[in-house]
C-alpha positions in Angstrom: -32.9 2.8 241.8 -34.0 5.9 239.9 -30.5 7.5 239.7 -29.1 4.2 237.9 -31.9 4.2 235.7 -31.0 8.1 234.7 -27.3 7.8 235.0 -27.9 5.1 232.2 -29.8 6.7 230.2 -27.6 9.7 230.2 -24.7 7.8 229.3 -26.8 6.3 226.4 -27.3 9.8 225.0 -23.3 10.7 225.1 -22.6 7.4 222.8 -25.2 8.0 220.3 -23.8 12.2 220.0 -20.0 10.5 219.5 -21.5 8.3 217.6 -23.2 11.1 215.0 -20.2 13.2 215.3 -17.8 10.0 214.1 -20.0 9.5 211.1 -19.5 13.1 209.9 -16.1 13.1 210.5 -16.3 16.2 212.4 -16.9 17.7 215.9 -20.2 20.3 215.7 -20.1 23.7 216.9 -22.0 26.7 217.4 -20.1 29.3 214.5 -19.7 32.6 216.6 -21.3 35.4 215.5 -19.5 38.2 213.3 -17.6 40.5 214.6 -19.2 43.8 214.7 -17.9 47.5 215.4 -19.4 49.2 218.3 -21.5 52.5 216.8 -20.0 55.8 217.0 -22.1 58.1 219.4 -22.5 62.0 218.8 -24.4 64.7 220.5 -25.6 67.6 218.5 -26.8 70.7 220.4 -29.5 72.9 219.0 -31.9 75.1 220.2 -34.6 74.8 216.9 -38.4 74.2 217.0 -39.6 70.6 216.9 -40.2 69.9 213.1 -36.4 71.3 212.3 -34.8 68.7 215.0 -37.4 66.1 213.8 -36.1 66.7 210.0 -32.6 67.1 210.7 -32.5 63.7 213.1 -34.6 61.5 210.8 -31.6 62.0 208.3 -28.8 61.5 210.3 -30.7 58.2 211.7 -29.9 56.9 208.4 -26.0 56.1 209.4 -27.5 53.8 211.7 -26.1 51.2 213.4 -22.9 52.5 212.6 -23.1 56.0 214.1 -25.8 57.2 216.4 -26.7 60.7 216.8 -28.6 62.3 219.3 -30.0 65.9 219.2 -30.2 67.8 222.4 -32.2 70.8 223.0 -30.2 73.0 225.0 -31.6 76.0 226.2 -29.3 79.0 227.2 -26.9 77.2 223.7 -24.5 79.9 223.6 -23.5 80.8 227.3 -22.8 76.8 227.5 -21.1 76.3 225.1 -18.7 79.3 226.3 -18.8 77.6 229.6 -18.3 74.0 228.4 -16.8 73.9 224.8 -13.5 72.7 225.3 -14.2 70.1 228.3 -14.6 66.8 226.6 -16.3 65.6 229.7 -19.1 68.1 229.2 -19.2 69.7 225.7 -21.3 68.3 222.6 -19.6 66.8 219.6 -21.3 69.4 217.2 -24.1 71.9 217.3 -26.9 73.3 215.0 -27.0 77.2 215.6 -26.9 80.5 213.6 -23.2 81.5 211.6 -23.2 85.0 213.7 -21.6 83.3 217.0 -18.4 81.9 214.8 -15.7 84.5 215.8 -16.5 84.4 219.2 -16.2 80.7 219.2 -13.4 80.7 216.9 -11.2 82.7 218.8 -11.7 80.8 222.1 -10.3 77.9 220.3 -13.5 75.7 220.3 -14.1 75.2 216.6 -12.7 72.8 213.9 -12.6 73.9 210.2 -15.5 71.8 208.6 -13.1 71.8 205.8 -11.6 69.4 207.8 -14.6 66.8 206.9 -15.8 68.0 203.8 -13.7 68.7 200.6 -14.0 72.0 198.3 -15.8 70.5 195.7 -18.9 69.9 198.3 -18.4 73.2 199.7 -18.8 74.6 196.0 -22.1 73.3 195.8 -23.2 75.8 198.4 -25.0 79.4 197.9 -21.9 81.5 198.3 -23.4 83.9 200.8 -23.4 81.0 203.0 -20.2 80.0 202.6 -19.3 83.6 203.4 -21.1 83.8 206.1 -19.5 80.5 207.4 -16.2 82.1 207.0 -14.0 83.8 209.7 -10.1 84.6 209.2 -10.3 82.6 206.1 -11.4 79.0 207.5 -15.3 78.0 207.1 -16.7 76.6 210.7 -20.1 75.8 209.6 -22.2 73.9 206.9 -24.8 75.5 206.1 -28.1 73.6 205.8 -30.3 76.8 205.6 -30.4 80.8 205.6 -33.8 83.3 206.6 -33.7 87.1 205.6 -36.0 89.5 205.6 -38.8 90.4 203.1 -41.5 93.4 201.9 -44.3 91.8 202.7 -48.0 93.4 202.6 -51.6 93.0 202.1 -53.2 92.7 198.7 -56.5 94.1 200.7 -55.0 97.0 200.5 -51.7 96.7 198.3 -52.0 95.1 194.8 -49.5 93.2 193.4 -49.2 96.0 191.0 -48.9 98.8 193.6 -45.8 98.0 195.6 -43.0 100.1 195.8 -40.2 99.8 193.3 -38.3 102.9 195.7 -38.5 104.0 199.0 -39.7 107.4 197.7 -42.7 105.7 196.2 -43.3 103.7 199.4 -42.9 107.2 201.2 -45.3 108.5 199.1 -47.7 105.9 199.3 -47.7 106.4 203.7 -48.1 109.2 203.1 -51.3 108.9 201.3 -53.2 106.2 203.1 -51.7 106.7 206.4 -54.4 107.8 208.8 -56.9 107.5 211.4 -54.6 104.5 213.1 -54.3 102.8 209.9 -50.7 102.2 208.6 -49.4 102.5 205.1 -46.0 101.1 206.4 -44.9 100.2 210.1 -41.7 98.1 211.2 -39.6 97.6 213.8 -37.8 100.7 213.3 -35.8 101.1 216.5 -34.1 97.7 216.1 -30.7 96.7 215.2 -32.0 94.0 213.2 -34.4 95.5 210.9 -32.8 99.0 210.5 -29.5 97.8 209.1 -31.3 97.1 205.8 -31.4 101.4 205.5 -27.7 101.3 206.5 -26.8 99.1 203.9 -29.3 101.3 201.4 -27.0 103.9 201.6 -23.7 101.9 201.8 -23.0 102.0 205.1 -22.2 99.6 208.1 -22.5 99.1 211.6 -18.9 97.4 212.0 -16.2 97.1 209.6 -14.6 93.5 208.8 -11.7 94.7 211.3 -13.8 95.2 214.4 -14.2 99.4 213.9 -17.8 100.9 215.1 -18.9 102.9 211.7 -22.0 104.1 213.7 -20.8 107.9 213.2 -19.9 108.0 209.8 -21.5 109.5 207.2 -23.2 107.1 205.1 -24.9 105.7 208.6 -25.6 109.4 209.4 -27.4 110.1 206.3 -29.0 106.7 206.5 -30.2 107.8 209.9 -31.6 111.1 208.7 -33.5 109.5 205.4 -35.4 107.2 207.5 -36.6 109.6 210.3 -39.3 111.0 207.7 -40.4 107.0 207.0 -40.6 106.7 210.9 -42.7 109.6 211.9 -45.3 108.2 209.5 -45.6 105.0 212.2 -46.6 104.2 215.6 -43.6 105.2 217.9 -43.7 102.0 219.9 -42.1 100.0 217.1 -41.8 96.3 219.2 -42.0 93.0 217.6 -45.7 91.9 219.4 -47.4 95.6 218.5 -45.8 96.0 214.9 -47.1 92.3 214.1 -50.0 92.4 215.7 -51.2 95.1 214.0 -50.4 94.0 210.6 -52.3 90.5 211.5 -55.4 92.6 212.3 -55.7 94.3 209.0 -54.2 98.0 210.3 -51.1 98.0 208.3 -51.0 97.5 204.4 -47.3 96.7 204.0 -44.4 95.7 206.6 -40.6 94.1 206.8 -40.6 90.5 208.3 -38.7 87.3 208.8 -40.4 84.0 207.2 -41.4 83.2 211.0 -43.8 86.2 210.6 -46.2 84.1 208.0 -47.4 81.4 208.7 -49.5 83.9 211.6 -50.3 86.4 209.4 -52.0 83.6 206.6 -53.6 82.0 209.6 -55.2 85.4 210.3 -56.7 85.2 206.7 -54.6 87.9 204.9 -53.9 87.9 201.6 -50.2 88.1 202.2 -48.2 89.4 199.0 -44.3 89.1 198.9 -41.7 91.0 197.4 -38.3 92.5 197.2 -36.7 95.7 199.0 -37.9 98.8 197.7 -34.7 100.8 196.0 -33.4 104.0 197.9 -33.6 107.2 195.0 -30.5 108.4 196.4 -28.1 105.7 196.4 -29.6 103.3 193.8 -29.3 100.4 196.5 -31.4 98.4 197.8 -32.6 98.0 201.7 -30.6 95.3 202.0 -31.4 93.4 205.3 -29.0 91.1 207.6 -29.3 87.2 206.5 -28.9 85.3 209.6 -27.2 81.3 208.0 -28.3 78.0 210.5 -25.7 74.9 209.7 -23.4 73.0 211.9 -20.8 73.4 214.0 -17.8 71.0 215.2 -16.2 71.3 218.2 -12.3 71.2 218.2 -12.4 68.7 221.3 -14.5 66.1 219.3 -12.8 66.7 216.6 -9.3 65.6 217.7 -11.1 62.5 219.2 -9.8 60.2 217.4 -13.0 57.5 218.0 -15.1 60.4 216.6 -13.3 62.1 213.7 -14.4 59.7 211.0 -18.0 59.8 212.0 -18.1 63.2 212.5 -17.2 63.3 208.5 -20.2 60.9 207.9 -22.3 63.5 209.4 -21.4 66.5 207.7 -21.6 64.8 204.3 -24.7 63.0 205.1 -25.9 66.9 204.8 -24.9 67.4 201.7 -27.6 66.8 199.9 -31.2 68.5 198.0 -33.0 65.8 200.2 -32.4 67.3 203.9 -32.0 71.3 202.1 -35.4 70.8 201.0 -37.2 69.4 204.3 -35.3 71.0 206.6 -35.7 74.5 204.7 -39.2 73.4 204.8 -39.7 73.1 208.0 -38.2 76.2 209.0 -40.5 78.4 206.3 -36.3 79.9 205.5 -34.3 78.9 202.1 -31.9 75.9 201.4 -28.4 76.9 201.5 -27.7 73.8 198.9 -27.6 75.3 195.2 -29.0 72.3 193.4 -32.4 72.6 195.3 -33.6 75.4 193.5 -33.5 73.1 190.8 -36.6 71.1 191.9 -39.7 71.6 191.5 -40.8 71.8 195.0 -38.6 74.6 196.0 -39.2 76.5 192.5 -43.1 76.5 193.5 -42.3 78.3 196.8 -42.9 81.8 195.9 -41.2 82.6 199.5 -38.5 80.2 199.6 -37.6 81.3 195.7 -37.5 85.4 196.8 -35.6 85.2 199.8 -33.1 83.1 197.2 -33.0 86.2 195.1 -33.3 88.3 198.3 -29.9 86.7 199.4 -27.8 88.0 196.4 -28.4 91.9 198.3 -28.2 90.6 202.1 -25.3 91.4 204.4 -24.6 88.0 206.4 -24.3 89.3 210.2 -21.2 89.9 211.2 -19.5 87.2 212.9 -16.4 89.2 214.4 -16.2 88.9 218.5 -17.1 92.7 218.9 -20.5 92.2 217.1 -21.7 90.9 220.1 -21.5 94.6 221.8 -22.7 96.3 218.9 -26.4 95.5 218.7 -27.2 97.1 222.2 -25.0 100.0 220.9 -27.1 100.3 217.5 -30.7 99.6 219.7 -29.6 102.4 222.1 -28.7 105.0 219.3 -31.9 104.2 217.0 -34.4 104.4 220.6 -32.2 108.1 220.8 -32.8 109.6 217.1 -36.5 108.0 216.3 -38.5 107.7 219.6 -36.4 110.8 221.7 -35.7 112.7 218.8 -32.0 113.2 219.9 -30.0 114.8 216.9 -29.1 112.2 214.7 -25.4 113.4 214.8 -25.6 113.8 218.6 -27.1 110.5 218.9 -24.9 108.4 216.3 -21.4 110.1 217.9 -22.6 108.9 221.7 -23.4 105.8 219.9 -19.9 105.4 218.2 -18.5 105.7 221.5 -20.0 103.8 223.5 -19.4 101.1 220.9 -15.5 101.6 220.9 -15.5 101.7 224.9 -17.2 98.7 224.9 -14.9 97.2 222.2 -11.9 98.4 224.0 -13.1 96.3 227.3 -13.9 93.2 225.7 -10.1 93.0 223.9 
């Protein structure tokens, strides 16, 4: 009886629904929903502190749904992507990293021209040291986002704003005269690569040429070499990044060179910290001029020729392009925006750091991003350890060094 009663009433319902559909005149339906694109996934590899990946992902999450990009810390960046740069099965699409790895990469076949992406007007827009520096063999591999070098930098405790050295003589000078009793007028990491090619490029010399040739012999290093010995027997001989910081962050140095990583320590340490340009060399009328090391990214030849990923990888790049990210990225980082029109804001002109190291930039030397760089900075370590902590003739000392540098050259070709 009860499966009459609800086969009836079931058959009552399909009348009255053909019923409702014949007074309309049509049949209803469910519309289907839109057709929509499936989003574009990208993996950029960096190797940056947490607020830089945090800055540089919350812009690139605005191409959302469309693209999605995910930043991976990789640890170990360049020896993988040597490994694993042309596999499409295990390679990024992109990566965040410093300009000075270009030429190796370039030459292994692993980068795309970001021209490629992003057209010369854009690219004009750009500080043109970082477009330099983004350049090898005449294509630009990397958009710069932003660019550290280093500073003068020293304690108004002990250094007035109206006391720092215009020239290396007066800085000599001034060691000279407060320098005693384990207190420093001066100290820096003087028997590094890094923070000695500043006195190379004082005196017009190089460590490499543009074609690959060790210049560690010649004579403008040579006499770069012998002008700074007197600067470096007025420090403490073990020159290393923890003791030359640590002593400046305890109030026993008045003035040293450092990187924009060095400050936000030394104000937490409650120093006055002043800021200014290179000190002049008498004898050549140049500047120290330090290295500038640019960060931007890179594109990877096998995502590049992916046809699913080419256009996106465009969106990316020019979603960089703009005061917006320079600004909090450069931020972040305590370095400078490589994008010109953010040192027409006012948050960037009230950064007394960012603004120098814009002005510091017009002097810098870009690293050199030629493969046989790579070989020269144990090379130029090994030759200043020889001349200011052996005391090795400098000419003894900077010959060994050339050759070294040209055997090691010779092995790598």
């Amino acid at each position: 009886m009860k499966r009459k009663i609800i086969a009836g009433f079931m058959a009552f319902l399909l009348l009255a629904v053909l019923a409702a559909c014949d007074s309309a005149g049509t049949t209803p339906s469910v519309p289907d929903a839109p057709d929509a694109p499936d989003a574009v996934e990208l993996i950029i590899w960096h190797d940056k502190e947490d607020a830089v990946a945090a800055e540089l992902q919350a812009e690139l999450d605005k191409l959302n749904p469309e693209i999605i990009v995910s930043l991976e810390k990789k640890h170990g960046l360049t020896e993988a992507l040597k490994m694993s740069g042309n596999d499409p099965r295990a390679a990024p699409d992109m990566y965040f990293f410093a300009h000075d790895k270009l030429g190796v990469y370039a030459e292994m076949g692993l980068l795309a021209p970001v021209t490629d992406f992003v057209d010369a007007v854009t690219l004009d827009g750009f500080l043109p040291m970082t477009i330099s520096a983004a350049t090898y063999k005449g294509e630009v591999y990397q958009l710069p986002i932003y660019f550290e070098t280093l500073l003068f930098m020293y304690n108004r405790a002990f250094m007035s704003d109206e006391d720092v050295p215009a020239t290396t003589e007066d800085l000599y000078a001034y060691m000279q005269e407060v320098t005693k009793d384990g207190f420093y007028g001066f100290l820096e990491q003087h028997s590094e690569a890094y923070f000695s090619a500043g006195w190379i490029h004082g005196f017009g010399g190089e460590m490499i040429s543009s074609d690959g040739v060790p210049q560690l012999n010649s004579e403008k290093t040579i006499a770069a070499l012998n002008y700074h010995l007197k600067f470096v027997r007025l420090m403490i001989g073990e020159s290393d990044y923890a003791t030359t910081n640590t002593l400046f962050r305890e109030g026993m140095a008045a003035s040293t060179i450092g990187g924009p990583w060095l400050v936000p320590a030394v104000r937490e340490a409650g120093i006055d910290l002043g800021l200014s340009e290179m000190p002049v060399v008498n004898e050549t009328g140049l500047p120290l001029a330090p290295f500038s090391g640019v960060q931007g990214l890179h594109v990877l030849k096998v995502a590049a020729d992916n046809a699913d990923k080419n256009a996106a990888i465009g969106k990316v790049l020019n979603q960089l392009c703009n005061t917006d990210i320079g600004v909090s990225m450069a931020q972040a980082s305590g370095s400078a925006p490589a994008f010109e029109e953010c040192y027409e804001l006012d948050t960037v002109q009230g950064d007394d750091m960012v603004m120098l190291m814009r002005k510091v930039a017009e002097d810098a030397v870009p690293m050199p991003s030629i493969p046989e760089m790579d070989v020269m900075w144990n090379a130029v370590n090994n030759m200043l350890v020889d001349v200011n902590m052996r005391r090795v003739d400098v000419e003894e000392a900077a010959n060994k060094a050339q050759a070294r540098a040209e055997e090691l050259i010779a092995a790598m070709r």
